[in-house]
LOLOGU-283616 format. One line per field, with one value per residue (C-alpha): y, x, z; chain; residue in three letters. Coordinates in nm, 4 decimals, always signed. Each point is the difference from the previous one (the first is absolute). Layout:
// residues N
Y	c(Y ...) $
X	c(X ...) $
Z	c(Z ...) $
chaine	c(A ...) $
residu	c(ALA ...) $
***
This chain:
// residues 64
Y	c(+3.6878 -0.1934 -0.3778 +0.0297 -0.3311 -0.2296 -0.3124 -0.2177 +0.2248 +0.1143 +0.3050 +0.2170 +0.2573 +0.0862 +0.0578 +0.2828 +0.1873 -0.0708 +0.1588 +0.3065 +0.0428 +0.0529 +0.2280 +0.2244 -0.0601 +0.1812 +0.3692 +0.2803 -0.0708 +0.4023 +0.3104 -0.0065 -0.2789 +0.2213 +0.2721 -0.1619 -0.1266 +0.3457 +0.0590 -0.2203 +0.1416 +0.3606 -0.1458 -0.1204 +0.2630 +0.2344 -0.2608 -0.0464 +0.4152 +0.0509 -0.2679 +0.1533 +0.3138 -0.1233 -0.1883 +0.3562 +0.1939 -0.2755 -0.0013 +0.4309 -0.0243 -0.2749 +0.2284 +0.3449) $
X	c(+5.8573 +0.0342 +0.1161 +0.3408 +0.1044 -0.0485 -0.2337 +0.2542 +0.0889 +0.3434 +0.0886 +0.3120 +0.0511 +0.3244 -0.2177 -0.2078 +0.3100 +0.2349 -0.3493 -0.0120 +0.4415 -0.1239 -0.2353 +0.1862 +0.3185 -0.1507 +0.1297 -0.2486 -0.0319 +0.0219 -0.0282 -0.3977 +0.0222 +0.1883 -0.1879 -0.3189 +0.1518 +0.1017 -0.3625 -0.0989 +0.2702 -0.1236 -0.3665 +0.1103 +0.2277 -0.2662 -0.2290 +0.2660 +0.0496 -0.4369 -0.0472 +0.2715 -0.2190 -0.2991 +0.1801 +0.1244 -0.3155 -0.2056 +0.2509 -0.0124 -0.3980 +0.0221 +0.2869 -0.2081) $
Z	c(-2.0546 -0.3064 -0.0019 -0.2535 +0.0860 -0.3051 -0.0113 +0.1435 +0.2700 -0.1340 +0.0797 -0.1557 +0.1352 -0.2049 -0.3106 +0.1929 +0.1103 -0.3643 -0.1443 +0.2520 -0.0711 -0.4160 +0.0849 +0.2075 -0.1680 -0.3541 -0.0205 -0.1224 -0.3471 -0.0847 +0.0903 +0.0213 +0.2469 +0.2523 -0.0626 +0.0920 +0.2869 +0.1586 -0.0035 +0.3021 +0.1936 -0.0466 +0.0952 +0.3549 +0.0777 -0.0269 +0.1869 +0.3009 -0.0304 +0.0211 +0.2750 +0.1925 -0.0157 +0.0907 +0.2688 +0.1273 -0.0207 +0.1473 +0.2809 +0.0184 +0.0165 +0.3123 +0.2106 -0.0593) $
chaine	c(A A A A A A A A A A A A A A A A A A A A A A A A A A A A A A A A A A A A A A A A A A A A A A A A A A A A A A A A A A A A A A A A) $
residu	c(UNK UNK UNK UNK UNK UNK UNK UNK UNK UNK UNK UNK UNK UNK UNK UNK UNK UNK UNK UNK UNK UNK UNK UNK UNK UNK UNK UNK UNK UNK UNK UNK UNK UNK UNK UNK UNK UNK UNK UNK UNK UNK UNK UNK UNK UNK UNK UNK UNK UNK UNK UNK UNK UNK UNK UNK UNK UNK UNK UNK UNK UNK UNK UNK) $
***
């Protein structure tokens, strides 16, 4: 883990988390943005759906 405390030891905390609330706080900056994003969430839902398969047949192959 990295050492984020400064040379005299001070440590803020405050600035780490006012930071994080800027980042998260920015909308989607247009439609391309959200687009891009729905993308991911296809990607795991068909993940999730495959494993789920597998998970099924692998469990169909051991009760046979």
């Amino acid at each position: 883990m990295a050492n984020t405390q400064g040379p005299q030891g001070n440590h803020d905390p405050a600035g780490n988390t006012q930071m994080f609330r800027a980042f998260v706080d920015e909308g989607p900056q247009g439609g391309r943005q959200q687009a891009a994003s729905s993308g991911p969430r296809i990607g795991l839902i068909v993940g999730v759906i495959a494993a789920v398969a597998i998970v099924a047949a692998v469990a169909w192959l051991a009760l046979k």
